[in-house]
C-alpha positions in Angstrom: 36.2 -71.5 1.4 37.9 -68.3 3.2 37.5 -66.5 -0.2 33.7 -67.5 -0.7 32.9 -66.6 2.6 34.1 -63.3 2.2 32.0 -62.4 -0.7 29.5 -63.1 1.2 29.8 -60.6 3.9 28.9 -57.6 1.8 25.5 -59.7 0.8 24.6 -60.4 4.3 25.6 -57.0 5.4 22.7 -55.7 2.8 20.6 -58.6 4.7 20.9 -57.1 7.8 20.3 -53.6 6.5 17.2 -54.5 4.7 15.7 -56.3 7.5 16.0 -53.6 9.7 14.5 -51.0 7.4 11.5 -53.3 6.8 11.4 -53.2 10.5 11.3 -49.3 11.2 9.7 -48.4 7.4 6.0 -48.7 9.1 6.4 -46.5 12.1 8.4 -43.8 9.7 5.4 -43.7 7.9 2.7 -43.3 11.1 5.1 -41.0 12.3 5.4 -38.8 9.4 1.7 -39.2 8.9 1.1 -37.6 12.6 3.7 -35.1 12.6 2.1 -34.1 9.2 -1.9 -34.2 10.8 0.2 -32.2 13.9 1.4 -29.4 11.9 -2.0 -28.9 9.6 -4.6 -28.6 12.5 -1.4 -26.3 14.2 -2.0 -24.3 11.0 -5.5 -24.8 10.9 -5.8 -23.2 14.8 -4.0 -20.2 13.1 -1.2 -21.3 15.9 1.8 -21.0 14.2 2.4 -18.4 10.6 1.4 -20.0 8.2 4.4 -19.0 5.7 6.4 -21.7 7.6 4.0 -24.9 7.3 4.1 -26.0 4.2 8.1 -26.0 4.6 8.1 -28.2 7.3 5.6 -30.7 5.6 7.3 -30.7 2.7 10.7 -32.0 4.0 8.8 -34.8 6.0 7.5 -36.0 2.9 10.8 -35.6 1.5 12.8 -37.3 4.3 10.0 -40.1 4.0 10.4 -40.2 0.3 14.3 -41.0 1.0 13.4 -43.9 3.3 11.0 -45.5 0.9 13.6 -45.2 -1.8 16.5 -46.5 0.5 14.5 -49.5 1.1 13.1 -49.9 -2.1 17.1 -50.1 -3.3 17.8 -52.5 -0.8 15.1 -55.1 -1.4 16.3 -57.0 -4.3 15.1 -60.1 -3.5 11.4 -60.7 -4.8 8.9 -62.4 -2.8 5.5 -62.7 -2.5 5.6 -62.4 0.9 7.9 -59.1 0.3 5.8 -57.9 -2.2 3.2 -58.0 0.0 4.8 -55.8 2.3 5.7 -53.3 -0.3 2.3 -53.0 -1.7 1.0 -52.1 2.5 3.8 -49.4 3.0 3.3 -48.1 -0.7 -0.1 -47.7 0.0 0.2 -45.9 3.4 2.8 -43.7 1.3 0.2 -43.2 -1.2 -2.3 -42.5 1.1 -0.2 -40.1 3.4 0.6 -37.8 0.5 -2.9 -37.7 -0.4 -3.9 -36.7 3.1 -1.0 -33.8 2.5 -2.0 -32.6 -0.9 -5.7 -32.5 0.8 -4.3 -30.6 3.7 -2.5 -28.0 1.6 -4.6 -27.4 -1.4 -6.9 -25.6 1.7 -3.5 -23.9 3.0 -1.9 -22.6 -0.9 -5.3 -21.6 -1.8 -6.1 -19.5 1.3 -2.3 -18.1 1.1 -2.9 -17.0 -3.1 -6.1 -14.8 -1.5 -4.0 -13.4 0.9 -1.1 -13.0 -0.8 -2.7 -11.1 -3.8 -4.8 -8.8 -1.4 -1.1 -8.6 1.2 1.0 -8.0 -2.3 -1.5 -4.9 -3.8 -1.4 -3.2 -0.3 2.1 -3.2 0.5 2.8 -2.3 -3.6 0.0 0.8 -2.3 2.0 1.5 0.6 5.7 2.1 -1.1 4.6 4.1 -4.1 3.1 6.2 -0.9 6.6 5.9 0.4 8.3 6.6 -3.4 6.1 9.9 -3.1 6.9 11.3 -0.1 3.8 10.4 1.4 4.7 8.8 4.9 1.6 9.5 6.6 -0.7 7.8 4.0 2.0 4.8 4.0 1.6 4.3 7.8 -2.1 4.0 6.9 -2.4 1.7 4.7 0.3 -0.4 6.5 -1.3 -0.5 9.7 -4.7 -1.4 7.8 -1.9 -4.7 6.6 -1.3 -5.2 10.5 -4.8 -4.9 11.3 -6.2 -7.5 8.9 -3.8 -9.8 9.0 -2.5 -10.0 12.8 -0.1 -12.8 12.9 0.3 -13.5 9.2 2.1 -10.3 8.6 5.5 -10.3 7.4 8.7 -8.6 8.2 8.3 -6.5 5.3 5.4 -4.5 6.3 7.0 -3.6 9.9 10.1 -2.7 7.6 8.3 -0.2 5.6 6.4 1.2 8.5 9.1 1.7 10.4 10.6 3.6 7.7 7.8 5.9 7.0 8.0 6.4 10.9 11.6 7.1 10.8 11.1 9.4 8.2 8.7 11.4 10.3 11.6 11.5 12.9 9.1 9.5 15.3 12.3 7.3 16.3 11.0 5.2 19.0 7.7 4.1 17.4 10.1 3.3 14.2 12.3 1.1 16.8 9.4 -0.6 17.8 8.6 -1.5 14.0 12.0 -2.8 13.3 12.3 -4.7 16.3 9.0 -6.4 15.5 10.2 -7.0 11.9 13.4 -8.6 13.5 11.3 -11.3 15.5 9.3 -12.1 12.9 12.7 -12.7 10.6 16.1 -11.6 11.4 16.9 -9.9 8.2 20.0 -7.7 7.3 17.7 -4.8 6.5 15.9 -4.8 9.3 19.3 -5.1 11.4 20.4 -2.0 9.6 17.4 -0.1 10.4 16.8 -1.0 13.8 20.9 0.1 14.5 20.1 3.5 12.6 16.5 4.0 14.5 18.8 3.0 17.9 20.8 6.0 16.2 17.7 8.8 15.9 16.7 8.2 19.8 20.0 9.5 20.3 21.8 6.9 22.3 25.0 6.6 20.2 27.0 4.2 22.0 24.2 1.6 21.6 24.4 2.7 18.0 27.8 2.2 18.1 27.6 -0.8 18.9 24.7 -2.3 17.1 26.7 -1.2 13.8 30.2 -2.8 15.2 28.3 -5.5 15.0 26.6 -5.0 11.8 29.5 -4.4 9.8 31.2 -7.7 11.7 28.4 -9.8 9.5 28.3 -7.6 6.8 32.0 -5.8 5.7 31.4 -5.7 2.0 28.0 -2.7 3.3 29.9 0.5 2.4 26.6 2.0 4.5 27.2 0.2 7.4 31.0 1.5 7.9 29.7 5.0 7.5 27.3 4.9 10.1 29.7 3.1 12.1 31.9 5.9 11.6 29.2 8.5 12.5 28.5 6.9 15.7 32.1 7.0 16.6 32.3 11.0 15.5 29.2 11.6 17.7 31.2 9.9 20.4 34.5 11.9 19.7 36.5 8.9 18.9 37.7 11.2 16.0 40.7 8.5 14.5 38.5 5.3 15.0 35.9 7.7 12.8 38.2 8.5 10.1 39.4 5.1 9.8 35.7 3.8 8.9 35.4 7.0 6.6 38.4 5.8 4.5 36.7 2.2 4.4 33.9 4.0 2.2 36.3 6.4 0.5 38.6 3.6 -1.0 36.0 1.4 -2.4 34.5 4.2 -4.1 30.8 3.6 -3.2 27.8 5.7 -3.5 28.6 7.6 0.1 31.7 9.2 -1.3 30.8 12.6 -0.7 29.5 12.4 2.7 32.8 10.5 3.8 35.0 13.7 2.2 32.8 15.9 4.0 32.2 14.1 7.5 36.4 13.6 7.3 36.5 17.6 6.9 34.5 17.9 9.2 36.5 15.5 11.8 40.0 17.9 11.1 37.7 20.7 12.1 37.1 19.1 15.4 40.9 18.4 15.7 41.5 22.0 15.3 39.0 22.9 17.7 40.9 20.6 20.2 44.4 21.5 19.3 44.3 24.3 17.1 47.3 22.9 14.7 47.2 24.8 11.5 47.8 21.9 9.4 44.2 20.5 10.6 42.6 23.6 8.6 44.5 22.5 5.3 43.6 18.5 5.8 39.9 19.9 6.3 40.1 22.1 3.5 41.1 20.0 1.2 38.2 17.6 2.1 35.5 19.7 1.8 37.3 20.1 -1.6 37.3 16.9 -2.3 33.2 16.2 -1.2 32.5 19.2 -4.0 34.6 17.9 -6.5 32.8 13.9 -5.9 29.5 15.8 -6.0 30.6 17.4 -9.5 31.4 14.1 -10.3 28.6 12.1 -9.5 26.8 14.8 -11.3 28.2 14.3 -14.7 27.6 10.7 -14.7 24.0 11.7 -15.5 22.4 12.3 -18.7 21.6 15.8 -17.7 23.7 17.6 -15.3 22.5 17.8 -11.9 23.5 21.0 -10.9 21.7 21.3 -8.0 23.0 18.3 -6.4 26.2 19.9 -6.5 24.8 23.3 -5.1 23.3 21.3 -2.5 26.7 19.8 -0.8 28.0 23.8 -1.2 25.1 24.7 0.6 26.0 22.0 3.7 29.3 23.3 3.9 27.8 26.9 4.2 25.5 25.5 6.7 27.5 23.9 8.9 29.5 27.6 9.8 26.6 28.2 11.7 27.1 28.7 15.0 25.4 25.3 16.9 23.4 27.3 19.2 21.8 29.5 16.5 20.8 26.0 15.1 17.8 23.8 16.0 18.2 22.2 19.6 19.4 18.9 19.2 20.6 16.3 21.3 24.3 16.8 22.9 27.0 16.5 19.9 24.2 15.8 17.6 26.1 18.2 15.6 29.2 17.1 15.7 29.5 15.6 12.2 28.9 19.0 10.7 30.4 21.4 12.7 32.5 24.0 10.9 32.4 26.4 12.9 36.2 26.4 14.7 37.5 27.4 10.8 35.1 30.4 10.2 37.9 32.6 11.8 40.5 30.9 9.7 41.9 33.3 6.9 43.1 30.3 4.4 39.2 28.7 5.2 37.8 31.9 4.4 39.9 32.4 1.4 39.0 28.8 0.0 35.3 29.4 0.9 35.6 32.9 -0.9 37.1 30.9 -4.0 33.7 28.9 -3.8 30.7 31.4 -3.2 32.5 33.3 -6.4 31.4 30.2 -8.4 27.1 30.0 -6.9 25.2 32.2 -8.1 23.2 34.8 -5.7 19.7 32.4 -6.1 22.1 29.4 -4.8 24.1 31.2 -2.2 20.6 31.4 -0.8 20.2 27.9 0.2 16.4 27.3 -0.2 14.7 24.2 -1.0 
């Protein structure tokens, strides 16, 4: 008897299990039935964006969908009076999605329209960007903000912001990117909201806003390089250079502005403690930002020479004296000040060694 009662624990377990599911089954389905009507008049009332509806409907029906078949699994005993009880909550199932395919056919079909008209602006908008055309993207972008008010997504705040930035109207680009990042709290528009933070000048806010950027994001080579500008502009020259050999060893596209911005940090050292051996490190620095330049150059199809003029030409720039330079904010120039080496006789040696290989049209510097 012990052994036959014991197999039929498991059975009576089910019982229990199915009995109380038959019990809760009908107010899972009213419930998910309101919560569903809930969230489409919410839509419909233009409450709520609309991008994030049909998410939240769909995993009711889902989560309902699981409940149906849980019981379904468990009923395996037939009845008429059962099967009577299927055939109501099947129906109310049946009846429910129906109600939700109604609801959202309404939803997706408004949502292609917009998305079609939303997609061809916003393509108009970066080729504007692509060609250098920042006021005509801000246009058409704000015409996107205008027409679609809260349907507008992070993207178009992103872009705007950008063409803003690019203008070198920092705070109305900080306001874009902090919109952007309420609407959805995406990497890029972290990144850009830190470097906007940046352009407005306040660099230990910068500083830390990309602390805490490259904390979520190490494998962003651009991230520790504006991390270690911040920390230049704030003359914490070591915790700098240590950020700038993040970039330098895992070879990434910011190569050459790490050599340079590195030279440029020995530079400071020797204006601070005038130890000859800080003129050699910087030298051979500013060496090594030509010779990446050269580098990166070749890699092309067809030599880019004036890519490699061009970082000659920032070296060369950055011996001018700071206050014969545009005003800027306080150690805005600090990541390309040269200026303590100018007097130097092995700098102006290694500098001779370079104008020798520009010809007079690039020692110029135009364009």
């Amino acid at each position: 008897m012990a052994d036959e009662e014991h197999l039929q624990r498991p059975k009576d377990s089910v019982d229990v299990w199915r009995q109380r599911l038959e019990k809760i089954m009908p107010y899972i389905v009213a419930a998910s039935t309101v919560i569903g009507l809930i969230l489409s008049l919410v839509n419909l009332f233009d409450k709520i964006k609309i991008s994030w509806v049909p998410s939240r409907n769909t995993t009711i029906t889902l989560l309902f969908v699981l409940f149906f078949l849980i019981w379904i699994l468990l009923s395996y005993r037939i009845n008429k009076e059962q099967l009577r009880r299927d055939m109501i909550i099947l129906s109310l199932f049946l009846i429910f999605i129906s109600y939700l395919i109604y609801m959202a056919s309404d939803i997706i079909y408004g949502l292609r329209e917009d998305s079609v008209e939303l997609s061809s602006k916003i393509q108009a908008a970066m080729v504007l960007m692509k060609d250098n055309k920042p006021k005509e993207s801000i246009d058409v972008l704000s015409d996107i903000v205008a027409d679609f008010k809260s349907k507008v997504p992070s993207i178009v705040y992103i872009l705007r912001g950008t063409a803003y930035y690019n203008l070198r109207e920092c705070q109305t680009s900080l306001s874009d990117y902090r919109q952007s990042l309420s609407i959805r709290y995406t990497k890029e528009a972290e990144f850009n909201f830190a470097s906007a933070t940046l352009c407005l000048c306040d660099y230990r806010k910068a500083n830390n806003l990309f602390e805490k950027y490259v904390n979520s994001y190490p494998e962003d080579m651009s991230g520790h390089y504006n991390f270690a500008s911040t920390h230049q502009l704030l003359n914490n020259l070591d915790k700098a250079t240590e950020e700038y050999n993040i970039v330098i060893r895992n070879k990434s596209s910011l190569l050459e502005e790490s050599y340079f911005n590195i030279g440029v940090v020995y530079a400071l050292y020797f204006a601070q403690n005038n130890k000859i051996q800080d003129v050699d490190n910087s030298i051979s620095y500013l060496q090594a930002s030509i010779d990446a330049s050269i580098a990166e150059s070749k890699k092309k199809k067809t030599r880019d020479k004036k890519a490699e003029v061009k970082r000659r030409c920032m070296i060369k720039n950055a011996m001018v004296p700071i206050r014969e330079r545009e005003p800027a904010c306080a150690g805005w120039y600090r990541t390309d000040d040269l200026t303590s080496l100018v007097g130097q006789s092995t700098f102006k040696e290694w500098w001779s060694r370079i104008e020798q290989d520009m010809t007079a049209e690039e020692l110029k510097c135009e364009g």
